[in-house]
C-alpha positions, 0 to 999 in steps of 0.5 A, spaced: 569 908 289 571 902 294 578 903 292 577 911 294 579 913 302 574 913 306 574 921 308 572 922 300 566 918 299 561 924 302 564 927 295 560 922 291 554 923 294 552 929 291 553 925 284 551 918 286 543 918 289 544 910 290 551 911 295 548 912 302 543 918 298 538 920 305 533 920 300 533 913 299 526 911 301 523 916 297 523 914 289 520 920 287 527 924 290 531 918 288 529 917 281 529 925 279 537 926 282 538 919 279 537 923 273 539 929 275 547 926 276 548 924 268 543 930 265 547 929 259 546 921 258 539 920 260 540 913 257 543 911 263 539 913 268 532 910 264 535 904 263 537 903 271 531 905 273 526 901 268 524 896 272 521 901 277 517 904 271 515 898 268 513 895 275 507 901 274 504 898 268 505 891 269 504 889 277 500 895 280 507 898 282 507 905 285 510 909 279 515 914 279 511 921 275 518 925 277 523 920 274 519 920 267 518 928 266 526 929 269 528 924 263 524 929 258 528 935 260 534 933 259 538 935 253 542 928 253 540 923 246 533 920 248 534 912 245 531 906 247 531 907 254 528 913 255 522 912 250 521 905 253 520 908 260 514 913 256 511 907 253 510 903 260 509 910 263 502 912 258 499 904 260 502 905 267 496 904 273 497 909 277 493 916 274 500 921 276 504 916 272 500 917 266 499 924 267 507 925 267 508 920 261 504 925 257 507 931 259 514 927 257 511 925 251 510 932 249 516 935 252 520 930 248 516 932 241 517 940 243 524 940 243 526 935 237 528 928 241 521 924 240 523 918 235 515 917 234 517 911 230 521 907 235 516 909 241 511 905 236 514 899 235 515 899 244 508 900 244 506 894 239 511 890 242 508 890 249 501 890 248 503 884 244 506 881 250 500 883 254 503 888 258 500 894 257 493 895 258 490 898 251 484 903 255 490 906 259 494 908 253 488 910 249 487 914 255 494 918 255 493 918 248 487 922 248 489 926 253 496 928 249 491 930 243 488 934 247 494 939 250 493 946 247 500 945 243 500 943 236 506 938 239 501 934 242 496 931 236 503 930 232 506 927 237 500 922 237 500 921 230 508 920 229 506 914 234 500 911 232 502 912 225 508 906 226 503 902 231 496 902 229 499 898 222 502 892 228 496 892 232 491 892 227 495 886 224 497 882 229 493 883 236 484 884 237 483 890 232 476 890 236 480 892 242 483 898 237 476 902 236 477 907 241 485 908 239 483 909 232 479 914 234 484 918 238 488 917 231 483 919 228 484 926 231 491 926 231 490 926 223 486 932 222 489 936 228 496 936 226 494 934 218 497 928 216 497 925 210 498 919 206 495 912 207 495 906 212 494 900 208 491 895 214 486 902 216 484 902 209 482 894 209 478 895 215 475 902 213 472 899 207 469 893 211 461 892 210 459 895 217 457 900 222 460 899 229 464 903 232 471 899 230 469 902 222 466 908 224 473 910 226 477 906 221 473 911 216 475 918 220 482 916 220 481 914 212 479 920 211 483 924 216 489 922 211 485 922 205 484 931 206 477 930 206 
């Protein structure tokens, strides 16, 4: 743009939200035209806009609900970018931020663009790091279950299915009893089946707190009974 005449740039503006964008000052306008400029791409716009969203998860940072739904309705690839932008948006602080991770969550699994692998492994990974707050993820998580949409419990599970083995193994399972729960009923509302080799171990531990009880419902949530 610097080797365009000066009489052009205004063309720009309606395309690029951070060139003289009279919204500047308001996140919520700048990251939602952000994303608006490359609808095809939401890539590039999650991955330039990342460090506000994960600001709100890990520093008390204000968030940006409109950026995170405006990714999820886009038609572009949704990649590595996109869904580490909803991991720290389902652990963000501010609850608007949650509640629109959830609502993209569910979007995303609605129209086909949720890889629930790769936002498992993103989440494992951060709560490894210690920047997300386990609570508030269970929380997110709880709530996307209970949206009336079938989209909702399978979307859940096809992420705690690749997250709860990580973070059973390699983080404090006393801190997962309440996540175990939520995919406890993820399992048996979107009807998963199969086996999870670290919940069986812990499921079939001597014992009664809620931990194994837990254990023990997913156990048997993937086991049909």
């Amino acid at each position: 743009m610097a080797r365009s005449p000066r009489q052009f740039w205004s063309l720009f503006r309606v395309f690029e939200p951070l060139i003289s964008c009279p919204h500047w000052s308001l996140p919520d306008y700048r990251d939602a035209h952000t994303v608006a400029t490359l609808p095809w791409h939401p890539e590039i716009a999650a991955a330039r806009l990342l460090t506000g969203v994960a600001s709100a998860a890990d520093q008390d940072g204000s968030g940006s609900p409109a950026f995170l739904e405006a990714l999820a309705s886009t038609d572009g690839p949704a990649g590595p970018a996109v869904h580490l932008a909803v991991a720290y948006g389902l652990a963000s602080v501010p609850e608007p931020d949650r509640e629109a991770a959830v609502r993209a969550l569910v979007v995303l699994a609605s129209r086909g663009r949720l890889d629930g692998e790769l936002l498992g492994r993103e989440l494992t990974a951060l709560v490894e790091l210690g920047t997300l707050r386990v609570p508030l993820l269970t929380e997110s998580l709880r709530a996307a279950v209970a949206v009336p949409v079938p989209e909702g419990a399978a979307a859940v599970w096809a992420v705690l299915a690749t997250a709860l083995p990580g973070l059973l193994a390699r983080t404090r399972p006393q801190l997962h009893g309440a996540l175990l729960a939520v995919a406890a009923d993820s399992a048996r509302l979107s009807g998963a089946r199969g086996e999870l080799p670290e919940v069986t171990a812990l499921a079939q531990r001597p014992g009664s707190s809620q931990l194994l009880k837990q254990a023990r419902r997913l156990r048997d949530a993937l086991a049909g009974a």
